[in-house]
Structure formats: structure tokens, C-alpha cells
N, C-alpha and C positions, 0 to 999 in steps of 0.2 A: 929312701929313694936314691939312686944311683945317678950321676953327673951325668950316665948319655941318657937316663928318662927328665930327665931337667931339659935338658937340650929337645928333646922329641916333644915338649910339650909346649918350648919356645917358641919353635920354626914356624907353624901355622899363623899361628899371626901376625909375626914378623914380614912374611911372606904376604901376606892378606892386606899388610899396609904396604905395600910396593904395591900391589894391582890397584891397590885406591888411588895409588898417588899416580899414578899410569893413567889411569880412566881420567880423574880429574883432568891430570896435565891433557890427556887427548880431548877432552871434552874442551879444557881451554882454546885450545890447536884451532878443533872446530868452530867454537866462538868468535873466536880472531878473523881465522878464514872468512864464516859465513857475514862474519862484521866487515869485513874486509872487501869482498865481492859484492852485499847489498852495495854499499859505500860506492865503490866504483860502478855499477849498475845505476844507482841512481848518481851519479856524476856525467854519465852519459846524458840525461835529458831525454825531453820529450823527443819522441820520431820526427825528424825535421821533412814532413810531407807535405807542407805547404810550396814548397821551393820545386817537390819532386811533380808537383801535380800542375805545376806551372807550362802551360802547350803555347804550341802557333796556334795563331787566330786564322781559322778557316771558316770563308764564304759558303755556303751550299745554298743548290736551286730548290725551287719550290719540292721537289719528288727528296731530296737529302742528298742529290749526286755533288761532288766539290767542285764547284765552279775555280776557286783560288786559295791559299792557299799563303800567311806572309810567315818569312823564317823570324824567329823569336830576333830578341835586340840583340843577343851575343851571336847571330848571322848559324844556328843550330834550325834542322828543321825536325822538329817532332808531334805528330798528329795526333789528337783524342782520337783512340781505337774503343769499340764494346767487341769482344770475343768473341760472344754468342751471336751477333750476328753481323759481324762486320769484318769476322775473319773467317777462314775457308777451314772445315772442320778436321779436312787428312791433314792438310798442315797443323791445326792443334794434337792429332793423335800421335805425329811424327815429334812435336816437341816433346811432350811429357813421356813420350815415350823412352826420348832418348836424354832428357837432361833429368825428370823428376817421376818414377812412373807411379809414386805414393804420395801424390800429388795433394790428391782428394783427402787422405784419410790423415795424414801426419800432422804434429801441430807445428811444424817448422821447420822443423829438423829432421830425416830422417837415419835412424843409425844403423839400419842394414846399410845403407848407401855409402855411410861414412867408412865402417867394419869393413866393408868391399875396397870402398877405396885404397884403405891402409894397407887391407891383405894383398894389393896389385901392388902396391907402391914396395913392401917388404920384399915380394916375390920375386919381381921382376926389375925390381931396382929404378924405375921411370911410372909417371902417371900416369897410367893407362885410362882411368874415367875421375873422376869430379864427382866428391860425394856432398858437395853443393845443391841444396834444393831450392828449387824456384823463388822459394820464398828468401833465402839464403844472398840467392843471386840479387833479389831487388834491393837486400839491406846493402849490399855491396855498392847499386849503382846508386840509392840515395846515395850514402857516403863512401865514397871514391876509397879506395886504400891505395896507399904509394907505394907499397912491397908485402909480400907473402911472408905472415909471421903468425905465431900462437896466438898471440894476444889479437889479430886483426881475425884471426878466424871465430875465439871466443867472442868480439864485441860484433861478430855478424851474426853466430846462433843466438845471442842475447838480443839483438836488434830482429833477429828472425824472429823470435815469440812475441815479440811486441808487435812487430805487423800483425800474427794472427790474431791476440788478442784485441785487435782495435779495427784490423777490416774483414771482410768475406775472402775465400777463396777466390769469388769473382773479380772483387775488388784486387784482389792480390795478381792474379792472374792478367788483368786488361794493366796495369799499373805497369807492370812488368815488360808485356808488350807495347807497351809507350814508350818504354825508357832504355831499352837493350838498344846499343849499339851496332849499328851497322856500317860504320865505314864513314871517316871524313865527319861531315855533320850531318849528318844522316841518322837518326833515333827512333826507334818504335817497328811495328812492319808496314804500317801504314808506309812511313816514309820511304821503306826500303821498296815496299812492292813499288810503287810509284813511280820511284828515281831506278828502279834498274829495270821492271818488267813496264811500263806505264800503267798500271794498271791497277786499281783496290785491290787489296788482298781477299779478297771474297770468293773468286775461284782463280784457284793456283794451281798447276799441274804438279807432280809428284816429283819431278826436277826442280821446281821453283821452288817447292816445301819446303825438300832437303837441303837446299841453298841458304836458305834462310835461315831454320836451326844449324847452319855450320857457320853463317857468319859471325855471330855475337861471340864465340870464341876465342875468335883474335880478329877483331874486326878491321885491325889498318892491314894486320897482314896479308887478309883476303877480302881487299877491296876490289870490286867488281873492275873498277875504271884505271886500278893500276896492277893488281897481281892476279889475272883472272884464271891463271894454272894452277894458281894456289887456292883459289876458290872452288875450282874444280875437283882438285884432289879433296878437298877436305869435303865437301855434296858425297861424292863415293865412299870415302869411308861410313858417314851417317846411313847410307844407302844402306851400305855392306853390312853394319852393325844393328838396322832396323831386319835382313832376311838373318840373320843369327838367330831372333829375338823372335823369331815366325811373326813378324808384325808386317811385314810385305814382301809378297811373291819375290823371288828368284828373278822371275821373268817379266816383271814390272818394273824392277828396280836395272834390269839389263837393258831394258829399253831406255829409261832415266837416265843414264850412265852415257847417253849418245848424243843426248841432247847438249851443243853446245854452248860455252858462257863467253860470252863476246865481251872484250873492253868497253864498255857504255855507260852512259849514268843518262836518262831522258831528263827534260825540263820538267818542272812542277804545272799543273793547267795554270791558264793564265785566262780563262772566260771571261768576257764582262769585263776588261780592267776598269772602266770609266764607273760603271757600278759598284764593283767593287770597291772602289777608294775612298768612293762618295762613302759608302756603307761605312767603312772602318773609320772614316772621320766623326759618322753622325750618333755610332753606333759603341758606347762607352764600358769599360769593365766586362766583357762578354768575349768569350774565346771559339765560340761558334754565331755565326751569324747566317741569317736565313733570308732570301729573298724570293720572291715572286716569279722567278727566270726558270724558263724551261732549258736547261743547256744544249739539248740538241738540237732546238729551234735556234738558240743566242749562238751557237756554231755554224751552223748552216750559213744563218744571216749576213757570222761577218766573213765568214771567205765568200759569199757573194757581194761585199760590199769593196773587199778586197778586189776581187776579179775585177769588179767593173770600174772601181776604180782607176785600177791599171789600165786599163783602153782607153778611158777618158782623157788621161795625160797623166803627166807626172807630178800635177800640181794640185790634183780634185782629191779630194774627200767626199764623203759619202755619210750620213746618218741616219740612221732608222732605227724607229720605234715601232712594236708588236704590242697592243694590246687585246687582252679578254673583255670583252663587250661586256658580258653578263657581273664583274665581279668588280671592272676596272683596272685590274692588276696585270701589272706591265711582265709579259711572257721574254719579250729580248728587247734589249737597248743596245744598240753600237750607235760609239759614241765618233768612231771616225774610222777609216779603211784602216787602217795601220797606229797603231799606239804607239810603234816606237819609229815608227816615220817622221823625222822630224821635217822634211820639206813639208809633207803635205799638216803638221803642226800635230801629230796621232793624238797627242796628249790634251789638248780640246776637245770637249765633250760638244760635237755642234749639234746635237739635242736638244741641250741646253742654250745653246747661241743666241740672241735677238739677230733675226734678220730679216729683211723686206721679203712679204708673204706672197707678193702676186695677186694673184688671182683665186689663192686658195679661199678668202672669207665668202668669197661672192654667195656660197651655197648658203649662208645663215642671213645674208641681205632678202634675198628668194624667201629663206625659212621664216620671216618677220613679215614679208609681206602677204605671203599665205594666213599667216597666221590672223592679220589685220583684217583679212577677206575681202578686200580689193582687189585682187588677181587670184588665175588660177593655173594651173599649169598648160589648162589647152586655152586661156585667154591669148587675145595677138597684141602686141608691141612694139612699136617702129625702132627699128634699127636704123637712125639717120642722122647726120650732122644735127647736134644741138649744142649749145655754150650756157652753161650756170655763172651770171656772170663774166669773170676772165677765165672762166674755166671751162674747156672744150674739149671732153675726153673723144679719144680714135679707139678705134679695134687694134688687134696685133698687128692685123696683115693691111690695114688701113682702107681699107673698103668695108662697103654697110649693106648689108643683107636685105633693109626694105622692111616689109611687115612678116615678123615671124609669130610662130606662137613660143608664150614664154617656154615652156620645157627645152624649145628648140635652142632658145637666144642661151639658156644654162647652160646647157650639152656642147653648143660651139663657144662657149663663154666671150659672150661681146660683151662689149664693155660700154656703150650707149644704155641698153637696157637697165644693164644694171645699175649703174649711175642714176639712172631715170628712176626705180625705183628703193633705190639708195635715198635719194632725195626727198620720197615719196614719206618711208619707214625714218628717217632721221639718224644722224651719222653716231649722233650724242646715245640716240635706245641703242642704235649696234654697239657700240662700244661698252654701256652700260649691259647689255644682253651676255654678251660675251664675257665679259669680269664677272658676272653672275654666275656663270656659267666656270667661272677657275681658272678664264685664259685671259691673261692679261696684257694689254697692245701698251705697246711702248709710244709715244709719241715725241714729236721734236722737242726740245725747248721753249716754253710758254706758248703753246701750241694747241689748239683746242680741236676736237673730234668735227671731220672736216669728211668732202666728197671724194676729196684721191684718196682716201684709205680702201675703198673699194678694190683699188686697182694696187693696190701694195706698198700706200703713201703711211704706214706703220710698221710699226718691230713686233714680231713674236717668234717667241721660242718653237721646235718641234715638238717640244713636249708636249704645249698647250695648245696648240694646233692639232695634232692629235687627240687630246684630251675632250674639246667643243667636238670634235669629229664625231668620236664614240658616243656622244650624245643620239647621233641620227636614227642608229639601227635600234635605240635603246627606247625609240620614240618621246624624243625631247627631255628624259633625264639623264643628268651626266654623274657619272662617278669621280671622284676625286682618283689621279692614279695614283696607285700604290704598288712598289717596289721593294722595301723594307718589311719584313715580315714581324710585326711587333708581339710580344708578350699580352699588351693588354685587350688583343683583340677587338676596341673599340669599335663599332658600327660604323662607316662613315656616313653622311646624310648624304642623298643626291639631289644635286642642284638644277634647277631650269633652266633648260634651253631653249625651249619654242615647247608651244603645245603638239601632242599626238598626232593630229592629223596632219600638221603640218610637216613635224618631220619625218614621215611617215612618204609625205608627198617628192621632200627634197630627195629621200633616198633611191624613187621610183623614179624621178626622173634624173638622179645621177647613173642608174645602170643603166639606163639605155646612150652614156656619151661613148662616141665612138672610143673602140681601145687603140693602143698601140698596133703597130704591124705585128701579123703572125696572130694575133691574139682573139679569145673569142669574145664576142659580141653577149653584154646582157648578162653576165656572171658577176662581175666584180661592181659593185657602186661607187665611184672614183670620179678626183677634182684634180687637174692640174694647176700649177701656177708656173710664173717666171717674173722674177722682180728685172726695175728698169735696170737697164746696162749690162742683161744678162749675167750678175752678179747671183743668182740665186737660183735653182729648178727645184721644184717643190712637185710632191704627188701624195696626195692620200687617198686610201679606199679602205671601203669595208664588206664585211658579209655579214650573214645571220652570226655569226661566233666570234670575228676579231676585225679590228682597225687596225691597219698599217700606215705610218705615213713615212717617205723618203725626203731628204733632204740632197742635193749635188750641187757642189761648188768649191770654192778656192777659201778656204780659212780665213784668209788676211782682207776677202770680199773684194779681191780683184776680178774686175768682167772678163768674164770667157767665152768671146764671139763664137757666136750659136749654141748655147749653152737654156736648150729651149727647156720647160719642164716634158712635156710629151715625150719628146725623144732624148732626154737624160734620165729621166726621174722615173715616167710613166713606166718603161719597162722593168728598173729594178724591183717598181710595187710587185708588177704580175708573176716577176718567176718569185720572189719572196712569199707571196699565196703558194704558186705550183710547190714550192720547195720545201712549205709546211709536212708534204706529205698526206695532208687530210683533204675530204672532200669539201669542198665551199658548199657552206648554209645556207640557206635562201633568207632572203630580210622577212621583218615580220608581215600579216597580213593588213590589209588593209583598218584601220580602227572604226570603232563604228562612230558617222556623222558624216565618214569621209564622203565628199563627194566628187563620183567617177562619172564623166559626160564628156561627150565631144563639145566643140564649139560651139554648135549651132542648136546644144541643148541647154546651154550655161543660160543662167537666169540674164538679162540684158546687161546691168551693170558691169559684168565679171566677163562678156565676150569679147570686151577691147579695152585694154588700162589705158587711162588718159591720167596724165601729172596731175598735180597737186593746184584746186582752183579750175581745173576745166571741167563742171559742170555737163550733165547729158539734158539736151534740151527737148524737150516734149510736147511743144506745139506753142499753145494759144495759154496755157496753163502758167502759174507763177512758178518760177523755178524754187526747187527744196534748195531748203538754207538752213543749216542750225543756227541759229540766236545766240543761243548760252548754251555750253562756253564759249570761248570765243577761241578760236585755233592758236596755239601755243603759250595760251594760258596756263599759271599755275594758281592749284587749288590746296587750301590748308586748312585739310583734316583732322587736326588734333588741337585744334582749338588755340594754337599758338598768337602770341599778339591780338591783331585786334580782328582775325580770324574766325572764323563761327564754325564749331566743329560739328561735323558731317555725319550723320548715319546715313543720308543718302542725295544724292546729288540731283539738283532737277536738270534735265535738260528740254531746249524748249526751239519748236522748229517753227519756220513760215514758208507758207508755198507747198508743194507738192498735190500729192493726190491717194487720199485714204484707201485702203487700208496704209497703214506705215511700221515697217518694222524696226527694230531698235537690236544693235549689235553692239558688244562692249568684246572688245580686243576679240574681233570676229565671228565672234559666238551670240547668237539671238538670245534677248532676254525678255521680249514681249514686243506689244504692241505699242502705239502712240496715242494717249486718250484724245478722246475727241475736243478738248482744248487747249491742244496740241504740245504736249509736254510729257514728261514721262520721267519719274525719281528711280534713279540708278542708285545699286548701293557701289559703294566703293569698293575700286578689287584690292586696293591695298598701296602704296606708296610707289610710286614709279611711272612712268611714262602709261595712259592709258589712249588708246584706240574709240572715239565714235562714233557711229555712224545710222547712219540714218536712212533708210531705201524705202518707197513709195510703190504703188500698185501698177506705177506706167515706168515702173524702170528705174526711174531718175536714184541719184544715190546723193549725200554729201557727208563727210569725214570730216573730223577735226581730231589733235593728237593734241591733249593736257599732260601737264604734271602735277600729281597727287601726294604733298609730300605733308 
């Protein structure tokens, strides 16, 4: 064998161990690398989208419209947006169109996008497009880069697949539009629509679209409120480069092109502040909140509470309450003419204020005495000088009408009757009726429930004053109002306020008091009040579907001569009806038991109320008298101390003339045996009504406590 076949049979293998040691080495290369990149991949950590997903806390009305709206604590404002139906669909065609149009189908990244961009960038020497995909963009605005580098563009496609792999496209997409940039502190499109068109992004016109996919690109540069030529150039080009792309007309986008971009940036709404505040103090860890307000009614309201405030003076506030009859739930609350009025104090919720009532309670002193069945609405009642006491109430206008019938003495609201049958029903049941009922009277300092509370000698809020109101139309149940829209949906119970027929009666005879001027007669069922010194004008009413009640006066509770409720208050109720826009409901029909008569068909007792102790006398006969119990007696039912506990109570009469009926809190529960007594079962703890009426008219009453 010859030295070059020596050689020729060397070379192969010699050769064969270089490509091994090539492969290994490259294989090491790759090790390293792929060791290398895991490593820093996982150094990066988990997707920091707890921080990203972090929004302002926005209010919305009962329908989901945004009442308000608070900017985050670093003074940024950025909205929870849903895409699919909270943003305007040409504007989602226009973005994807124009920033990611493989949107759907890519898992992050896409590299025709990329390949395109490079090949612009090589060609033509400058960035002509962004081969940044949506998903791209969001990893960028989670984590911010402070300059354009390899290594920030790898940890964004790296950060891009980790988005996909852990949210939807949906998810990717609304995230996205929460957190893009629009100028200043302004983030999302929510925020943008808002602060520069007013208006949700839900319909945007083809100008507004195109505005929006061109600001997140240099968003201080093309700030609506400081560079809005630059704003506008950069809308046209998106225009110019969606008719390239045949994604819109020529001649859509020529008209788009015309529409001008004004320096502006609008305020965020501000509906309801008084509600709202309350809301976000009560309302914990939640960045949507929901309440029971109709915004276009809660607007209306307050630029009429505004208007009239300004005629009144410069020193009136205004407060009104709207509620839904049927649910409870409070439709608008202004909580004063102006929130950032500080003369007239905006920032006082007088909703909420304790202030002397007037004459608003008087319709539930009526509502108790119907209920007791010793008057009726067409019974008659002297309107004349009388004294309780040292106590001598007057009318407003300080003359006395004579014998009216009650409906009449409520409708012009005197103040003798009702005292008289204030007296009658007891000051301690009204007060106790009404706190039943969720409205609770503020009284003086060691102060006991008294005859001037009638006439507005107590504190209550408009809230709760409203709240006993909505009882009427509701026939004597009251809802608890509700204003907070809660999660747990809880039932609430309703509470008593007088029985059916009774309020049923109060309501029939509040529509027919006279209305204000201009106004029509027999529509609205409405009470006025005016506490002393003119420091207060009070008006409620109602229909078949809502209570309103107005509040007018001076915050600080300085008197404002002639500050009457009729002519302050009474008119804001009736255009706040008018101004609902909907037709007034008629109240409910009469209940069955009700009983409907003139005067002079009323059973004899019930044709003329006599006080407490005047007796109807019948001739030659013994006058009826209950025995037992004895009038303002308390009775214990449960067997307490040395007590004897009750399944049924006797009661036992003298005098009269048989037959004899027996009423327990107005309502008949039989006859009176013929050894004249008669076991009542108990209605239950609380003040109860008895009475006792005979075959020739006569009647006698006595009022226990059942505790």
C-alpha cells in the first residue's frame, strides 16, 4: 500500500471527528442559549396584571348609565370598558384594522407584521408601520419600557405569549382598551370618549374612531386640549391608510377629514354627588357600584332645583327626593341646588338634615284616626279657639273656619282639628306609628312626645318624611328606601303604617287640596308644611307610581320672611311630576270595607267628632261607659311579674242600649254578650284602640297599652 492510499483512508474519519465535535459544540451553544433564555424568561416572573387591572371607581344608575366617575389615587382616570358591548363596533374595525389585523388568529406575535415592518424600515430607511400586535402593545403598557431596544422588544413577545396563554382574546382586547393612552391622565377609550367627545364610546362617528386609533400613538403629542393640528393630522393619515386598505370609502373618509378637532377636554359626569359619596364611603373593595337612580330623572331634578333655587335668593337650597312606590327604591336624590355652592353650603346633603316638619305629619294624625274609627272624612269638626292646657294652637292665617268637615279641615290644613284629634289618637302612637314605620322624629332634650309636634314641634329628615309618605299610595305599607344596589339581593320586609282603608282615605282626600297657581286640580296627592320662623317649606306628593318630597330653605336654618311651603316648595313638587316626562298614575281603588257616604248617611257616632270624654247622649237611657279597661291603662301579656298572661282580654261595658258592637283599632270583631262583656284576643304589643257603639248611636273609646 502506497503512502497516498494511507492517507485517503485516514481523511474520513479524521474529518467525521470535526463534524462531531462541531455538532456537540453547536449542540452545547444551543444548551447554553436555550439554558440561557429559559433562565431569563423565568427571571421575568409572573404577568404583573393585578396592578394592570386596577380602575377608577365608577357609580352607575339603576339602567348601567355612569352617573360619576372618581380618578384613581395617582389623580389618572381610567374606566372598566367590555368591547362587545360597550364600545362602537366601526371603531373596533378601524383599530384592528389598522394597528393588529391578525388579531383573532395569531398567538401574540404576529411575523408577517414584524417581516413587513423590517422590510419598511430597510426600504425606506424610517418606520412606516409597527409590527407590534395588540397583544404586544398591552405587554408594553403593563410594563412601561424607558427606551427602544432588542432586548425590550424580546421581553414584550415573551410577555406577549404569556398574555395569550393565560387570558382570551376578549380579555386581551377590553384590557387593552382600559389601559392605552390617550393624553395627560386620560387611559382607556372610555376615558377618552368622555373627556373629549362627552359621550360613551358606544356610538362614535367615523371621525371620532379615527381619532382615537391615532391617539394612543403619541398620546402627549396629540393631545386633544394642547396640540389639536397634530391630532388632526395624525385622524387623516389613519383615514388615508384605512381607503388604501379598501376598509372605508374614499368618500366617507372625505367627509371625516372635515370634521373639525377643537382644543377641549369636557368634565367627567358628576350626577348625584351627595349619593355618590355616600356610596363610595359605604360601599367597600368594589370598583363598580350600582344604585337605584334613574340619571335622567336625578338631571332633570337637579337643574330644577338649581333654577329655582336661584329666584329664591342667593342663600336657598333646595332638596328632593323621587321615589318608586312599588319597590321603595330611591329614582333621584339632590342633596342641595349646587354641590359646589358654598354660600348656599352644596356639600350638605339637606335630605338627610333633621329639620322642623310643619305641617307635613298632620296627614298620618288623620291616618290613626280613621284607622281608630271615630271619624271620617265627610265627619264635621270645629275649627275654634281651644287651649290643652297652656297650650292654644292658631291656624297660619290666625282665624278659624267654624264647623268644617274633616277632609276639608286636612285639605286647608288647620291646625285646631288636628291638634283636637292629635289629642284624641295620642302624641306617644304617632310617634311610636311613625318609627314603625322607618321615620324617626328627633325630639328635644329630655322631651317627651307632646301636642306641638303636630304642627312641627319635632325634627325629621326628607328622607324619612318621604319614606312614611310612600306608605300612602302603597296602602299603609312602607318600604324601607333603598338607594345602594346590593349583591345580596336581600328581600326587605314592609313595615306598617296605618291600615288599608285608612290610607287609602288619607290619599283621597290629599288629591283633592287645592294646588298651587297654574296648576291642575285632583292629579297629584300632596301635603304642604312651613316650620315656625319660616325657617323651613316642606311639600310632598304622590301618584299611583312615585313620592316626591321637596325641601326649601337656608342650610344654616336662618328664617326667610315669607318662605311659605305652598308657594316655595308646592310648585317645585308639581313641575318635578311634569318634568318626569311620564303620565301620573291614578292611586289605588278604593279597599274593600271602605266606607264611602255623605254626612248625613254616616252611622250617628262618625257624623261629628267630639274630644276625648264627650260622650253622645241618648235621652233617658244610661250613658255607655267601658268598665274595663280603664283608658290609658297598661296590660301585660306575657305573663311578666305578677301579671297574668293573656290569650284574651275581657272587656266589659255599663249603660247603653243592645244590640252593641265591639271594634278593636277600628275594625268590628263581634257583638257584646248579653252580660255585657266580650273577650278580645290581643292584636299584639303596642298601643291598642276600643270601642264600644250601641243600637242608639252612643259610642265610648278607651286607648291601652299591650306590652
Amino acid at each position: 500500500m502506497t503512502a497516498s492510499d494511507t492517507a485517503a483512508t485516514t481523511t474520513p474519519p479524521r474529518r467525521w471527528q470535526r463534524v462531531k465535535l462541531a455538532a456537540v459544540v453547536m449542540a452545547v451553544i444551543v444548551a447554553v442559549t436555550a439554558a440561557a433564555a429559559a433562565g431569563w424568561i423565568v427571571s421575568l416572573g409572573p404577568l404583573p396584571l393585578a396592578e394592570a387591572r386596577e380602575v377608577s371607581t365608577t357609580v352607575l344608575d339603576r339602567n348601567g348609565k355612569l352617573l360619576r366617575a372618581f380618578a384613581m389615587a395617582d389623580g389618572r382616570w381610567r374606566l372598566p370598558v367590555d368591547a362587545r358591548t360597550e364600545v362602537d363596533p366601526g371603531y373596533l374595525k378601524l383599530l384592528l384594522g389598522y394597528e393588529d389585523q391578525r388579531f383573532y388568529s395569531h398567538a401574540g406575535v404576529d411575523p408577517l407584521a414584524l417581516g413587513r415592518a423590517a422590510l419598511q424600515l430597510l426600504t425606506r430607511g424610517h418606520i412606516v408601520s409597527g409590527g407590534s400586535t395588540i397583544t404586544m402593545q398591552l405587554a408594553r403598557l403593563i410594563e412601561p419600557r424607558r427606551r427602544r431596544s432588542i432586548h425590550a422588544k424580546l421581553r414584550q413577545i415573551v410577555r406577549a405569549f404569556q398574555l395569550e396563554h393565560e387570558l382570551s382574546k376578549d380579555e386581551i382586547l377590553n384590557l387593552y382598551l382600559t389601559l392605552a393612552p390617550f393624553g395627560g391622565n386620560l387611559e382607556g377609550i372610555r376615558a377618552a370618549s368622555i373627556a373629549y367627545f362627552g359621550k360613551e364610546p358606544k356610538r362614535l362617528s367615523l371621525a371620532e374612531s379615527a381619532l382615537l386609533v391615532a391617539l394612543p400613538q403619541s398620546p402627549e403629542r396629540r393631545r386633544l386640549d394642547r396640540h389639536p393640528a397634530a391630532a388632526r393630522a395624525a385622524r387623516d393619515r389613519v383615514l388615508e391608510r384605512m381607503v388604501e386598505e379598501s376598509r372605508i370609502s374614499a368618500e366617507d373618509a372625505a367627509q371625516a377629514k372635515t370634521v373639525p378637532v377643537r382644543r377641549m377636554r369636557n368634565p367627567f359626569p358628576m350626577l348625584a354627588p351627595h349619593s355618590t359619596d355616600r356610596a363610595l364611603a359605604t360601599v367597600r373593595n368594589s370598583t363598580i357600584i350600582r344604585l337605584t337612580l334613574e340619571s335622567g330623572l336625578q338631571r332633570t331634578l337637579e337643574a330644577l332645583a338649581r333654577d329655582r333655587a336661584a329666584a329664591l335668593g342667593s342663600d336657598i337650597s333646595i332638596g328632593i327626593i323621587a321615589v318608586d312606590n312599588a319597590t321603595g327604591d330611591v329614582l333621584a336624590h339632590v342633596g342641595s341646588a349646587d354641590y359646589f355652592d358654598e354660600r348656599r353650603a352644596g356639600q350638605v346633603d339637606m335630605t338627610q338634615a333633621v329639620r322642623s316638619p310643619g305641617s307635613t305629619l298632620k296627614p298620618f294624625i288623620y291616618g290613626l284616626a280613621f284607622e281608630d274609627g271615630f271619624v271620617h272624612p265627610d265627619s264635621l269638626i270645629d275649627d275654634r279657639p281651644v287651649r290643652f292646657g297652656s297650650y292654644a294652637p292658631e291656624n297660619f292665617d290666625m282665624t278659624f273656619q267654624g264647623t268644617v268637615a274633616v277632609r276639608r279641615a286636612l285639605q286647608l290644613s288647620l291646625n285646631v282639628p288636628a291638634i283636637e284629634l292629635l289629642d284624641r289618637v295620642g302624641a306617644s302612637r304617632l310617634s311610636s306609628r311613625l318609627k314603625q314605620a322607618g321615620a324617626d322624629l328627633v325630639l328635644p332634650k329630655d322631651e317627651v312626645p307632646g301636642l306641638a309636634m303636630g304642627l312641627g314641634g319635632v325634627g325629621v329628615t326628607l328622607h324619612d318624611l318621604v319614606q312614611a309618605y310612600s306608605g300612602i299610595p302603597r296602602l299603609g305599607s312602607v318600604l324601607p328606601l333603598r338607594e345602594i344596589v346590593r349583591d345580596s339581593g336581600a328581600d326587605r320586609e314592609p313595615l306598617r303604617l296605618m291600615d288599608a282603608v285608612a290610607a287609602w282615605q288619607v290619599g283621597n282626600v290629599l288629591l283633592g287640596t287645592p294646588p298651587p297657581e297654574n296648576a291642575v286640580r285632583n292629579r297629584i296627592a300632596f301635603k304642604t308644611g312651613t316650620s315656625y320662623g319660616y325657617r323651613d317649606a316642606w311639600s310632598v306628593g304622590f301618584d299611583g307610581r312615585m313620592t316626591v318630597g321637596v325641601w326649601v330653605g337656608r342650610p344654616d336654618g336662618a328664617p326667610v320672611p315669607g318662605l311659605i311651603g305652598r308657594v316655595a316648595a308646592a310648585p317645585v313638587l308639581f313641575d318635578a311630576f311634569a318634568r318626569t316626562g311620564k303620565l301620573l298614575v291614578a292611586l289605588p281603588k278604593a279597599p274593600r270595607g271602605t266606607l264611602i257616604a255623605s254626612n248625613a248617611k254616616l252611622p250617628l257616632p262618625l257624623r261629628r267628632f267630639r274630644p276625648a270624654g264627650e260622650l253622645i247622649r241618648t235621652g233617658n237611657e244610661h250613658t255607655l261607659r267601658i268598665q274595663f279597661p280603664l283608658n290609658g291603662s297598661r296590660i301585660d301579656a306575657g305573663g311578666g311579674g305578677n301579671g297574668i298572661k293573656l290569650s284574651a282580654l275581657p272587656v266589659k261595658v255599663a249603660g247603653g242600649v243592645f244590640p252593641m258592637t265591639m271594634l278593636v283599632n277600628g275594625k268590628v270583631v263581634g257583638e257584646i254578650e248579653s252580660r255585657r262583656q266580650r273577650m278580645v284576643e290581643p292584636p299584639g304589643p303596642g298601643f291598642v284602640r276600643l270601642t264600644v257603639m250601641d243600637a242608639a248611636g252612643a259610642a265610648d273609646t278607651v286607648t291601652i297599652r299591650i306590652q
